[in-house]
PDB file as gemmi writes it, atoms N, CA and C in Angstrom:
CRYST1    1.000    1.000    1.000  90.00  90.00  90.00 P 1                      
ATOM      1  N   UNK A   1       0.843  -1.177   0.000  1.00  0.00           N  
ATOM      2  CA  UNK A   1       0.000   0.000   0.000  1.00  0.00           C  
ATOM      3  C   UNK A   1       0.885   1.235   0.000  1.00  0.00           C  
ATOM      4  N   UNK A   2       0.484   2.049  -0.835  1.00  0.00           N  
ATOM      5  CA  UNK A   2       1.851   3.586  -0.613  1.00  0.00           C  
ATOM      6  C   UNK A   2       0.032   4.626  -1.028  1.00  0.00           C  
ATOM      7  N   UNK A   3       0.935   6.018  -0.480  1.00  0.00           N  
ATOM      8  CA  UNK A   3       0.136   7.145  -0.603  1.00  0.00           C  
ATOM      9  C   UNK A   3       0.701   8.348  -1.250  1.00  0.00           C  
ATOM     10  N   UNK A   4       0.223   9.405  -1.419  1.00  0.00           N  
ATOM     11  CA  UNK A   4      -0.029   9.863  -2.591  1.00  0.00           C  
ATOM     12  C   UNK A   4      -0.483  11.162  -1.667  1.00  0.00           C  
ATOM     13  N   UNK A   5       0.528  11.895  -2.280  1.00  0.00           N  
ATOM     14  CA  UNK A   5      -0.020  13.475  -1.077  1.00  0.00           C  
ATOM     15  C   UNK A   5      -0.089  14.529  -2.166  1.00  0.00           C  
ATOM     16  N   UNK A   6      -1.241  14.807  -2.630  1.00  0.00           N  
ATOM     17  CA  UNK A   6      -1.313  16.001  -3.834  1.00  0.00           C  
ATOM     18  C   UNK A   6      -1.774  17.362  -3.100  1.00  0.00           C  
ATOM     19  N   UNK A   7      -1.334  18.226  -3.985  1.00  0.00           N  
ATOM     20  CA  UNK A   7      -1.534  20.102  -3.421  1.00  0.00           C  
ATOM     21  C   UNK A   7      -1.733  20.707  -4.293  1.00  0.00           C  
ATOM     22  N   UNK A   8      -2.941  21.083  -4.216  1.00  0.00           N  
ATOM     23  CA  UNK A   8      -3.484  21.965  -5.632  1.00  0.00           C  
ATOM     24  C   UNK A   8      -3.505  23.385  -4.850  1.00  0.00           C  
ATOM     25  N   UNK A   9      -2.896  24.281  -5.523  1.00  0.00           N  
ATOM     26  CA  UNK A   9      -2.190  25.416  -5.221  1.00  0.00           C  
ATOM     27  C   UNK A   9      -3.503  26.624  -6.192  1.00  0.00           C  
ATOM     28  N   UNK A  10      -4.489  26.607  -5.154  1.00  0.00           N  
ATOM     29  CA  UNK A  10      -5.536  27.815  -6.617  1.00  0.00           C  
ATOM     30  C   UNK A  10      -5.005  28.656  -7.078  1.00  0.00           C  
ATOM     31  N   UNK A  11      -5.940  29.687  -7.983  1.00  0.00           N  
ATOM     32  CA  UNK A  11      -5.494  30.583  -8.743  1.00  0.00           C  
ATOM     33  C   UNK A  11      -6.660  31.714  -7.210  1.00  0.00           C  
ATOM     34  N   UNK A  12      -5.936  32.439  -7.734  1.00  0.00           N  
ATOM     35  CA  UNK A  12      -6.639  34.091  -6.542  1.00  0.00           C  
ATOM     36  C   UNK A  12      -7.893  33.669  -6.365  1.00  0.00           C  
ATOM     37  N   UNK A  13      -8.661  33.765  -5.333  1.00  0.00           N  
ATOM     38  CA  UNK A  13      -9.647  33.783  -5.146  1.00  0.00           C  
ATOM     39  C   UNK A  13     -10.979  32.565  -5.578  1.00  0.00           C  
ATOM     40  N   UNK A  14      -9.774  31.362  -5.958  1.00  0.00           N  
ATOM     41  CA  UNK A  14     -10.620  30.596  -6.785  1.00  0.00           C  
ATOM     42  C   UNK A  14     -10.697  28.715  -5.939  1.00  0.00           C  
ATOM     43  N   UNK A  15     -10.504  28.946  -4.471  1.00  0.00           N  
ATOM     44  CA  UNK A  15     -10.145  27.533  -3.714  1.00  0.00           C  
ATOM     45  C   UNK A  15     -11.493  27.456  -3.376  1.00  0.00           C  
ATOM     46  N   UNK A  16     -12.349  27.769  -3.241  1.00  0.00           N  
ATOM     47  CA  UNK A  16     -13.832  27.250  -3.234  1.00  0.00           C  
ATOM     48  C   UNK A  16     -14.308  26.488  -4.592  1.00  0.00           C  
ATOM     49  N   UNK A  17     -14.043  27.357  -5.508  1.00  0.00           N  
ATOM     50  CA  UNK A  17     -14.330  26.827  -7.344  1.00  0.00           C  
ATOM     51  C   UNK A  17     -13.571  24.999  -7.401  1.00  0.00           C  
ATOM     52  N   UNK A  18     -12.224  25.531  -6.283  1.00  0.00           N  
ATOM     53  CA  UNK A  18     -11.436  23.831  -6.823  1.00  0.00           C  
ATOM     54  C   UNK A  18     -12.516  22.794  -6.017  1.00  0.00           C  
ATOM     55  N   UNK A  19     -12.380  23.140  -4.835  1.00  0.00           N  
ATOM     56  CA  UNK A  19     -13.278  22.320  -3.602  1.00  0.00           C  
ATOM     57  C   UNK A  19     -14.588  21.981  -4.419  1.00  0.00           C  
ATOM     58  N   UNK A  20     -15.564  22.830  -4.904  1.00  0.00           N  
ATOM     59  CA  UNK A  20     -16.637  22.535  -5.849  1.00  0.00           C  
ATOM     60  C   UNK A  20     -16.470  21.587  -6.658  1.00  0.00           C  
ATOM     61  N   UNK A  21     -15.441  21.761  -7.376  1.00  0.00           N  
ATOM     62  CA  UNK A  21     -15.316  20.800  -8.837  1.00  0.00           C  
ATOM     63  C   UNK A  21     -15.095  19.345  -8.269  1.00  0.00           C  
ATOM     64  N   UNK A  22     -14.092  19.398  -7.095  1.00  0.00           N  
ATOM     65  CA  UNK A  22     -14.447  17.867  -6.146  1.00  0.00           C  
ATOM     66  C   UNK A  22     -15.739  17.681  -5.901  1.00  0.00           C  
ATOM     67  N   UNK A  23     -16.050  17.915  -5.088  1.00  0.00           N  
ATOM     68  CA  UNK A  23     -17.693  17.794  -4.600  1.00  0.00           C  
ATOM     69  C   UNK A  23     -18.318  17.236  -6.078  1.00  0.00           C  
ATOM     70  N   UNK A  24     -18.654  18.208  -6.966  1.00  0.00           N  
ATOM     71  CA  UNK A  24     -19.709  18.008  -7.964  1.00  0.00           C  
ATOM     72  C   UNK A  24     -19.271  16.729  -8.681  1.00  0.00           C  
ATOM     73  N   UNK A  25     -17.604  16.844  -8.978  1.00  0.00           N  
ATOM     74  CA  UNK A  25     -17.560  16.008 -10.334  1.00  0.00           C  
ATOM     75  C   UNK A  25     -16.484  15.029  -9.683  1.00  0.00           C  
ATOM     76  N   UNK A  26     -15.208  15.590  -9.575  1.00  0.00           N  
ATOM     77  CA  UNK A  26     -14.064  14.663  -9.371  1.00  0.00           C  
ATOM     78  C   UNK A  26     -14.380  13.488  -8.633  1.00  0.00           C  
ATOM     79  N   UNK A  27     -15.006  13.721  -7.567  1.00  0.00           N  
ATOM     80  CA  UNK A  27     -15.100  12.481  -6.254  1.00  0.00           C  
ATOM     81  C   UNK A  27     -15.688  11.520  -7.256  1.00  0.00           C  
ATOM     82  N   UNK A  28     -17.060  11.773  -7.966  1.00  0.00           N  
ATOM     83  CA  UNK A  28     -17.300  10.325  -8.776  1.00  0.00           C  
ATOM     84  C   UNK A  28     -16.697   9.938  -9.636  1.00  0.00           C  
ATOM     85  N   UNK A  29     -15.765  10.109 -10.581  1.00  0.00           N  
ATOM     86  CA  UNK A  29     -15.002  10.018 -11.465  1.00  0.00           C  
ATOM     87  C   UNK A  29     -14.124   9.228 -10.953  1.00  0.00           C  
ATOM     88  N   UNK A  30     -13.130   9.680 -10.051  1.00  0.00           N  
ATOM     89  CA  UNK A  30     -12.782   8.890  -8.935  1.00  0.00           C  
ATOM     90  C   UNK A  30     -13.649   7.503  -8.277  1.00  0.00           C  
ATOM     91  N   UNK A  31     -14.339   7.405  -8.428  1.00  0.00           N  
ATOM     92  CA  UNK A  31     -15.524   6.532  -7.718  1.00  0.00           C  
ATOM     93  C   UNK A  31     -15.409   5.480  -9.160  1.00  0.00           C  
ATOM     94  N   UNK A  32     -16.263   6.002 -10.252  1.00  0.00           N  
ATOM     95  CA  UNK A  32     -15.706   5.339 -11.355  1.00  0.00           C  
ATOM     96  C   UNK A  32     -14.878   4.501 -11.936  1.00  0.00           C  
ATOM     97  N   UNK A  33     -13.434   5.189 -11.777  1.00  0.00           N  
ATOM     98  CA  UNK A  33     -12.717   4.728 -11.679  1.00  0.00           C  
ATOM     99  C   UNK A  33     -11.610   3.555 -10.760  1.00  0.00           C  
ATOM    100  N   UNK A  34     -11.811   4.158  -9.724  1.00  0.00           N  
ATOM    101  CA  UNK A  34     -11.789   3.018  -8.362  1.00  0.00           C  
ATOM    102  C   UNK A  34     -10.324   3.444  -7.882  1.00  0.00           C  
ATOM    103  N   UNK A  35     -10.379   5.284  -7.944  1.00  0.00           N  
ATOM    104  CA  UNK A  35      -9.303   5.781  -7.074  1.00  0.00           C  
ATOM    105  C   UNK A  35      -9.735   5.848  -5.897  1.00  0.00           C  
ATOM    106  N   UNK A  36      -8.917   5.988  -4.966  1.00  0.00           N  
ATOM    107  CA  UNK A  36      -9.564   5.770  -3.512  1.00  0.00           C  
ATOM    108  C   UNK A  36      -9.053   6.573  -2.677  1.00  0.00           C  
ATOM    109  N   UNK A  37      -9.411   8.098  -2.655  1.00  0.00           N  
ATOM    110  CA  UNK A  37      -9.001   9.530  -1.587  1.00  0.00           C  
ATOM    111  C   UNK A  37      -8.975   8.937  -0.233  1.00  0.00           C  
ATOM    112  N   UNK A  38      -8.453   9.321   0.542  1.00  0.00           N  
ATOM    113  CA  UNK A  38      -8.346   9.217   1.707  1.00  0.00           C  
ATOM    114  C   UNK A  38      -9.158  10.072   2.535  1.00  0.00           C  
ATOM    115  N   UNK A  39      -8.433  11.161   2.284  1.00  0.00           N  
ATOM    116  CA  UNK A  39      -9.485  12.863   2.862  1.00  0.00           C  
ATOM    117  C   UNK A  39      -8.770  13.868   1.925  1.00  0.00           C  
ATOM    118  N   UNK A  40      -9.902  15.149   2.286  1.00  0.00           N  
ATOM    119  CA  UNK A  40      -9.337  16.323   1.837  1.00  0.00           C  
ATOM    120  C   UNK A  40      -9.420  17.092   2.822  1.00  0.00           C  
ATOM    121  N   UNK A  41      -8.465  18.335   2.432  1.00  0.00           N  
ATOM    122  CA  UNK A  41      -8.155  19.303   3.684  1.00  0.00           C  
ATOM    123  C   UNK A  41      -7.716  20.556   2.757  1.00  0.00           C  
ATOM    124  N   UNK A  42      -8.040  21.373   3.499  1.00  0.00           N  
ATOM    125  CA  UNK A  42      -7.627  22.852   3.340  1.00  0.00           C  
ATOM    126  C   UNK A  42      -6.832  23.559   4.603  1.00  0.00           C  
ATOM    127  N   UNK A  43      -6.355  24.394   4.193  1.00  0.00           N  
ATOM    128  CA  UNK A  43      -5.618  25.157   5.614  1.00  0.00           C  
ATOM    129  C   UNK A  43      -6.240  25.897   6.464  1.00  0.00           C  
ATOM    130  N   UNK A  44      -6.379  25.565   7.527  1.00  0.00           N  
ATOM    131  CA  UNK A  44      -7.481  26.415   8.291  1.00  0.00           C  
ATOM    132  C   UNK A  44      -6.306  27.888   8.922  1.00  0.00           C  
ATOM    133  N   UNK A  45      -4.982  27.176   9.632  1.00  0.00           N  
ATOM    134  CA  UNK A  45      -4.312  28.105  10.057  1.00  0.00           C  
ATOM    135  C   UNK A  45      -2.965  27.699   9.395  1.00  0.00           C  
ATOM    136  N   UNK A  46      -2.257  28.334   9.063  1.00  0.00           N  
ATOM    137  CA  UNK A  46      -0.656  28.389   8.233  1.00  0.00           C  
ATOM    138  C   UNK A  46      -0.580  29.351   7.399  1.00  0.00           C  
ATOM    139  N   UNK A  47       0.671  29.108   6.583  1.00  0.00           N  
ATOM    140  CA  UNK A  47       1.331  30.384   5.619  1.00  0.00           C  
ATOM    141  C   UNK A  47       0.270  30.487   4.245  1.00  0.00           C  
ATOM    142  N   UNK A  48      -0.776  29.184   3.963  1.00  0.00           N  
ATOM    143  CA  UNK A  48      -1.165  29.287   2.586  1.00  0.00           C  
ATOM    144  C   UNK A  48      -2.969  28.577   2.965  1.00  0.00           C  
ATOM    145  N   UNK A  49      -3.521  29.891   2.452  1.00  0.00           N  
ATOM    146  CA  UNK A  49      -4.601  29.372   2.587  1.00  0.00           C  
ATOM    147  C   UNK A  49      -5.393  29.155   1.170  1.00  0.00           C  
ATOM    148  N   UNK A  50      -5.190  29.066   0.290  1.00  0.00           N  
ATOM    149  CA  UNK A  50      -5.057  28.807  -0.932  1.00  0.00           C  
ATOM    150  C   UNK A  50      -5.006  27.728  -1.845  1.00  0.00           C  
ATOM    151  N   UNK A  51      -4.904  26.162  -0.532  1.00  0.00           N  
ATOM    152  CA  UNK A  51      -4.854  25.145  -1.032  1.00  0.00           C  
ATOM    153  C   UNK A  51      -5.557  24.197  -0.661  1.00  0.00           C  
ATOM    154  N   UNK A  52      -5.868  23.407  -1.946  1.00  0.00           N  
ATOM    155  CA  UNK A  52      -6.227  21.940  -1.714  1.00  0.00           C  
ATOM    156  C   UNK A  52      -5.518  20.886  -1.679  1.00  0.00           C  
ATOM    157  N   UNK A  53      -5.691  19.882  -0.495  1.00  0.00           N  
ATOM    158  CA  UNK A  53      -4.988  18.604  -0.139  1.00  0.00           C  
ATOM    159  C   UNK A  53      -5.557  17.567  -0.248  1.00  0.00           C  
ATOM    160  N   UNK A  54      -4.427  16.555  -0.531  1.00  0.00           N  
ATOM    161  CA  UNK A  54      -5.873  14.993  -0.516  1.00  0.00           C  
ATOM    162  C   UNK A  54      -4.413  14.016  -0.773  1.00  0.00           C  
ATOM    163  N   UNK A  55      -5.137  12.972  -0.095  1.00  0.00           N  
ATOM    164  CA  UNK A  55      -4.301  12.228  -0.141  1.00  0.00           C  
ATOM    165  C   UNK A  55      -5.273  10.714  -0.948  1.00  0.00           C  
ATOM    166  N   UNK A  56      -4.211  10.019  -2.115  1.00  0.00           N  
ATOM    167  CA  UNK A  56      -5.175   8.969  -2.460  1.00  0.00           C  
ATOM    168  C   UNK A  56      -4.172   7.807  -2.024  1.00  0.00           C  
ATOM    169  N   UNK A  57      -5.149   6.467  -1.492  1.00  0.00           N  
ATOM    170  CA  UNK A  57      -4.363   5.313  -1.338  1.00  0.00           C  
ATOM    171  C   UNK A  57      -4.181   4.428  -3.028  1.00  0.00           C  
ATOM    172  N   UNK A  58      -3.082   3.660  -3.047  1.00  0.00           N  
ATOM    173  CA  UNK A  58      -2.460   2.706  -4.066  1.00  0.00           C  
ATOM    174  C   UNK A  58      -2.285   1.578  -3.485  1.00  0.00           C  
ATOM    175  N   UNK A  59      -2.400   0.704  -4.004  1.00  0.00           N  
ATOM    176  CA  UNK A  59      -1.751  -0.683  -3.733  1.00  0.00           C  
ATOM    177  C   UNK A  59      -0.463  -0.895  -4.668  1.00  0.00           C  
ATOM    178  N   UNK A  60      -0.248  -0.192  -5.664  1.00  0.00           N  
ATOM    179  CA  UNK A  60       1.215  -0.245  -6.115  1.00  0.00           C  
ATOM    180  C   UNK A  60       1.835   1.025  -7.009  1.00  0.00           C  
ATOM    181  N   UNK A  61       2.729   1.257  -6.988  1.00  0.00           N  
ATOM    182  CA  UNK A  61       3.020   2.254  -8.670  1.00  0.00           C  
ATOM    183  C   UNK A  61       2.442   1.906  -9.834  1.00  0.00           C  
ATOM    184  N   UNK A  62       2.327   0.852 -10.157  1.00  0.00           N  
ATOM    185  CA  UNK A  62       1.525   0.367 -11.166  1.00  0.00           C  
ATOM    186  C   UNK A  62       0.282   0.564 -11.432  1.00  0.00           C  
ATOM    187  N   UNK A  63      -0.462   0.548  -9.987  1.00  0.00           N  
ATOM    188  CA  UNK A  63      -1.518   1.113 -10.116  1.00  0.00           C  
ATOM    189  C   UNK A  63      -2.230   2.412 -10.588  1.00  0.00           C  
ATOM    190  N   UNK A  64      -1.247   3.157  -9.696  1.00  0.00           N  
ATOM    191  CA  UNK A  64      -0.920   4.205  -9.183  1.00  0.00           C  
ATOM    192  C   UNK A  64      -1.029   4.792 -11.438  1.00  0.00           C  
ATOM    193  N   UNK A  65      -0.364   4.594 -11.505  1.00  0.00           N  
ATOM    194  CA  UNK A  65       0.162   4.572 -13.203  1.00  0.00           C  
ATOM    195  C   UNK A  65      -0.999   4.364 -13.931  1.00  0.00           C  
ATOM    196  N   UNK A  66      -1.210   3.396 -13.788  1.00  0.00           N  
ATOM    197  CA  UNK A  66      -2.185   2.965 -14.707  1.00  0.00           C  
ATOM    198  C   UNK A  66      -4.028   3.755 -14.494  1.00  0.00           C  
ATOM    199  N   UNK A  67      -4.333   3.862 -13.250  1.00  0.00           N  
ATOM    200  CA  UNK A  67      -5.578   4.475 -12.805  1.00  0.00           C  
ATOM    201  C   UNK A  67      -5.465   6.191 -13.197  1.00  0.00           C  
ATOM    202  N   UNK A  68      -4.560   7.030 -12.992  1.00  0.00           N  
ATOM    203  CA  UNK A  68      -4.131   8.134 -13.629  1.00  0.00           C  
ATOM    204  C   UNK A  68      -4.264   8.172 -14.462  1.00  0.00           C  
ATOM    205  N   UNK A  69      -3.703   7.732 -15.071  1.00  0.00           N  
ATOM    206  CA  UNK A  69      -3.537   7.611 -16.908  1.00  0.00           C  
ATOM    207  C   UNK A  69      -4.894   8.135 -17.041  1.00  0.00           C  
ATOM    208  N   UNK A  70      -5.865   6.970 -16.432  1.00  0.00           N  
ATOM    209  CA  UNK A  70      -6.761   6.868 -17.171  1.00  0.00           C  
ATOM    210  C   UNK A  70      -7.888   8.033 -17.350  1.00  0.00           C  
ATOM    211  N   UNK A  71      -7.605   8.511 -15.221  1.00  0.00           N  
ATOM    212  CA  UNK A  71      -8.112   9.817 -15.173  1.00  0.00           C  
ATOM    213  C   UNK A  71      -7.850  10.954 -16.317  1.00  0.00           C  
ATOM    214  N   UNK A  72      -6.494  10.901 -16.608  1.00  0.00           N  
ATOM    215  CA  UNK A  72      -6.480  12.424 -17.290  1.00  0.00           C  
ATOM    216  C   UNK A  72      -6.786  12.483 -18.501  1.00  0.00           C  
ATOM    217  N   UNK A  73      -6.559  10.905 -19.170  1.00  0.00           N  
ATOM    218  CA  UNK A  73      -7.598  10.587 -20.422  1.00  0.00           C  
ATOM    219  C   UNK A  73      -9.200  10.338 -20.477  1.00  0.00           C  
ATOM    220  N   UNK A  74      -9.545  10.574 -19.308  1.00  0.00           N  
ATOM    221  CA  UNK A  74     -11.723  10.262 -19.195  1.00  0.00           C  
ATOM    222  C   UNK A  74     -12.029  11.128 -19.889  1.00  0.00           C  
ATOM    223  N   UNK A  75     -12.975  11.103 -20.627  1.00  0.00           N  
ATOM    224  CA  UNK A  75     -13.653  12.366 -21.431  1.00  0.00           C  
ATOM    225  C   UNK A  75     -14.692  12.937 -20.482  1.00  0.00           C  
ATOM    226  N   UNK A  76     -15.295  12.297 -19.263  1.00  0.00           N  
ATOM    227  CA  UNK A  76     -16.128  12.861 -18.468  1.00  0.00           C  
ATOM    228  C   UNK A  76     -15.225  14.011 -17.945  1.00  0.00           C  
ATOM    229  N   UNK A  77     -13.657  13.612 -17.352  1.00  0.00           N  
ATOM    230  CA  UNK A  77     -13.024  14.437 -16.625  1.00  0.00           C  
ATOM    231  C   UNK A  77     -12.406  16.099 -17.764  1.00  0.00           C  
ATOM    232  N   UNK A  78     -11.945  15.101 -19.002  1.00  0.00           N  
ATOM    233  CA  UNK A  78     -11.412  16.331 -20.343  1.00  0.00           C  
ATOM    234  C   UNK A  78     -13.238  17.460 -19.730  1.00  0.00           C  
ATOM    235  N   UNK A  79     -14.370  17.097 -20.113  1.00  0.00           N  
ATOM    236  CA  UNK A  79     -15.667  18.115 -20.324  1.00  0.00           C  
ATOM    237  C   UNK A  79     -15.061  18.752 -19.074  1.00  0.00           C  
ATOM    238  N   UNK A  80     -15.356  18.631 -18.077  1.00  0.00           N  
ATOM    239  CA  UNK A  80     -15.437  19.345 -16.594  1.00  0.00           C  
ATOM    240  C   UNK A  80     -14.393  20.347 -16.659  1.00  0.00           C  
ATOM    241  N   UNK A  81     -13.092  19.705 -16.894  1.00  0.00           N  
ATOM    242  CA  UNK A  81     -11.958  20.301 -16.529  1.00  0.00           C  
ATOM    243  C   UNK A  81     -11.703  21.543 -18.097  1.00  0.00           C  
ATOM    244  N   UNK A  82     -12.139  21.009 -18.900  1.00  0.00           N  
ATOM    245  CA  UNK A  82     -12.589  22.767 -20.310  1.00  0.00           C  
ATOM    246  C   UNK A  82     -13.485  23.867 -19.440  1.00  0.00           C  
ATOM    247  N   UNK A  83     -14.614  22.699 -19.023  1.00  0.00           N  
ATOM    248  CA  UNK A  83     -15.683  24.121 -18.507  1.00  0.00           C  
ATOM    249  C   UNK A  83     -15.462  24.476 -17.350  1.00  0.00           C  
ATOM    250  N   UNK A  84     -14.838  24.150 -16.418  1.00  0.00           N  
ATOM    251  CA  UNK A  84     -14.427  24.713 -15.076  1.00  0.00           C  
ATOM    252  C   UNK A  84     -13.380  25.565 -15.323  1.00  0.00           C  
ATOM    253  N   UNK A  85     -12.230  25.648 -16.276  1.00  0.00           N  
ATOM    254  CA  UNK A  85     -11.181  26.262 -16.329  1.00  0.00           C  
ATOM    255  C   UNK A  85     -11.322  27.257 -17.973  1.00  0.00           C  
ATOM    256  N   UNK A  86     -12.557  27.423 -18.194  1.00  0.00           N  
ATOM    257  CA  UNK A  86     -13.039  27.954 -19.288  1.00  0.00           C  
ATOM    258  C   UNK A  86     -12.706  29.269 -19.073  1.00  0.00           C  
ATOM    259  N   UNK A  87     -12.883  30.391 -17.378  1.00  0.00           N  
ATOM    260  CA  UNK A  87     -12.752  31.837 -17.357  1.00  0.00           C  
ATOM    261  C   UNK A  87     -11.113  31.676 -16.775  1.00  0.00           C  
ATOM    262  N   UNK A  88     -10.353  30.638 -17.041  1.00  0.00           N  
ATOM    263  CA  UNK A  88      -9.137  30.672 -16.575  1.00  0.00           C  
ATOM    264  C   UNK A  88      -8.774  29.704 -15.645  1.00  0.00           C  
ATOM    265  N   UNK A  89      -7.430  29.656 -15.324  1.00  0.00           N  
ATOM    266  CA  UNK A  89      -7.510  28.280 -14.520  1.00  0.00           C  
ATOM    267  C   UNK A  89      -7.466  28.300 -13.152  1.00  0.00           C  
ATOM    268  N   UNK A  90      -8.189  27.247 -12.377  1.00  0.00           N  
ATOM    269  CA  UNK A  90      -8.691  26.843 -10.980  1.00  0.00           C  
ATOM    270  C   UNK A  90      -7.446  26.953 -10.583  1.00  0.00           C  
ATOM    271  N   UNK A  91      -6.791  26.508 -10.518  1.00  0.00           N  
ATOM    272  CA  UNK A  91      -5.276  25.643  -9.880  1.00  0.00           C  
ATOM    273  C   UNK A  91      -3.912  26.159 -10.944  1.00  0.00           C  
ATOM    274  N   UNK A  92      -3.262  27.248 -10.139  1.00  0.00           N  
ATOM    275  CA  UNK A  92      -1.892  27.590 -10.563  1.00  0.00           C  
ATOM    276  C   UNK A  92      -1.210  26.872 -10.775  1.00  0.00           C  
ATOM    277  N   UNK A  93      -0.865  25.946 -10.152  1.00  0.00           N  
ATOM    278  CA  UNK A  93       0.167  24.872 -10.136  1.00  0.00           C  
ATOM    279  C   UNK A  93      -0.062  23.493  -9.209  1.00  0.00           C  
ATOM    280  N   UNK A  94       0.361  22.588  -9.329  1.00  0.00           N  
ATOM    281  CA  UNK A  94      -0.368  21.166  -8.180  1.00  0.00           C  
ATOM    282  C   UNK A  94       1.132  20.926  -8.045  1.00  0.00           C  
ATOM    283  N   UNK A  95       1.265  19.718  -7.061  1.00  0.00           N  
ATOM    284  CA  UNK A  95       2.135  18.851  -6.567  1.00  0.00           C  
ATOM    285  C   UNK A  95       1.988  17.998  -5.620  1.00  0.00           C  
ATOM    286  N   UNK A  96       2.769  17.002  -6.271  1.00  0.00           N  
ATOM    287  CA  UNK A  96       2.455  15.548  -5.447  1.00  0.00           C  
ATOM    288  C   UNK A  96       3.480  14.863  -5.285  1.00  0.00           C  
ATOM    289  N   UNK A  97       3.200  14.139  -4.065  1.00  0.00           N  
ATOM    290  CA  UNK A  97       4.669  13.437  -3.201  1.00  0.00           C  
ATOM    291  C   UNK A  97       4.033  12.054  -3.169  1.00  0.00           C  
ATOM    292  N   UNK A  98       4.536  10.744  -3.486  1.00  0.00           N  
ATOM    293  CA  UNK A  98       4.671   9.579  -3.016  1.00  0.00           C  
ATOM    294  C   UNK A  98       5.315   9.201  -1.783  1.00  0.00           C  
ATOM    295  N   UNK A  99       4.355   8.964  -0.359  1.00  0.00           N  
ATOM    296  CA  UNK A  99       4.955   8.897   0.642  1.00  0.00           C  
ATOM    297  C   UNK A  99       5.144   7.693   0.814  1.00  0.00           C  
ATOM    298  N   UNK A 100       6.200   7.427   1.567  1.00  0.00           N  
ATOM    299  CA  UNK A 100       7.048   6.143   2.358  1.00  0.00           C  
ATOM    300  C   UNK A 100       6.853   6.027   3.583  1.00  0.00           C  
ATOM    301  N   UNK A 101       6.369   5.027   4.174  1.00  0.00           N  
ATOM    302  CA  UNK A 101       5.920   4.468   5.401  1.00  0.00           C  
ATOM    303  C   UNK A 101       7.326   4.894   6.111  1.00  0.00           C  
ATOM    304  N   UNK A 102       7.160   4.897   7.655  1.00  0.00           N  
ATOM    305  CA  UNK A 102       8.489   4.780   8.174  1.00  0.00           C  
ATOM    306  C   UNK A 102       7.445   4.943   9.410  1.00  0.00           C  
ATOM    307  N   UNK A 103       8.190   4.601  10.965  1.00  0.00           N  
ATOM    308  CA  UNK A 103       7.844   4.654  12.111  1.00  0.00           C  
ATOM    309  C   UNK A 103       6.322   3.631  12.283  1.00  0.00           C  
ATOM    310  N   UNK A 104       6.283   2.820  11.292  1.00  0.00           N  
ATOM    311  CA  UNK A 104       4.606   2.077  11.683  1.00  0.00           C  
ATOM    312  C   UNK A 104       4.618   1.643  12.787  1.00  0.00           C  
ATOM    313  N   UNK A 105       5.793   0.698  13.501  1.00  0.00           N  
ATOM    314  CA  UNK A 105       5.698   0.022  14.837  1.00  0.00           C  
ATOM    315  C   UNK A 105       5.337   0.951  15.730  1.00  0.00           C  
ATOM    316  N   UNK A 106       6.301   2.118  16.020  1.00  0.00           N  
ATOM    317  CA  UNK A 106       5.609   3.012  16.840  1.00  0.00           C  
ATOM    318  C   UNK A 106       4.203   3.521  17.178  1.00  0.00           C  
ATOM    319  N   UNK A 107       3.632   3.212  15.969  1.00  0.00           N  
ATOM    320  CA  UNK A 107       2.286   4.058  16.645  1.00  0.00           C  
ATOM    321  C   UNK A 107       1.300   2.743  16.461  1.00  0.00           C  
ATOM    322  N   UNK A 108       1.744   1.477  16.460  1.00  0.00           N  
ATOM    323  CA  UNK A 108       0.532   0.189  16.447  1.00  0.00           C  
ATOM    324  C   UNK A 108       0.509  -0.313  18.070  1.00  0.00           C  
TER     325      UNK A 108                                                      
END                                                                             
């Protein structure tokens, strides 16, 4: 099992619009597909309040690879992501980390 820590970084004034486009569309698409979020989060207190977080679980890179793919090729996801980013785009920039387990004994 590995995880998957993405940060969608909005454009001005536009981290409600990203949060929406989850809600309405992404989460089922995701569902669809048989990606599997963990949670989402926003910053309540820190340096950036501006972002969206989420973490998705994998059972391998391969997966990981192959379920992507497929996302950014869905034509349900191509419609949404033209007309949501039609007056410009939601999300300045994203980034994502593949995290590595470490310390599990400790906290079982």
């Amino acid at each position: 099992m590995i995880h998957e820590l993405r940060v969608y970084h909005a454009s001005p004034k536009k981290l409600g619009q990203v949060v929406q486009r989850f809600e309405k569309h992404t989460i089922e698409i995701f569902k669809r597909l048989e990606i599997k979020p963990v949670g989402f989060w926003t910053v309540a207190i820190g340096e950036a309040n501006d972002q969206l977080i989420y973490m998705i679980e994998w059972e391998s890179l391969a997966e990981r690879d192959q379920k992507w793919a497929a996302f950014l090729k869905d034509e349900e996801w191509q419609k949404v992501w033209a007309e949501t980013d039609k007056d410009g785009p939601l999300v300045r920039y994203a980034s994502n980390q593949i995290l590595q387990p470490v310390l599990a004994q400790a906290i079982s």
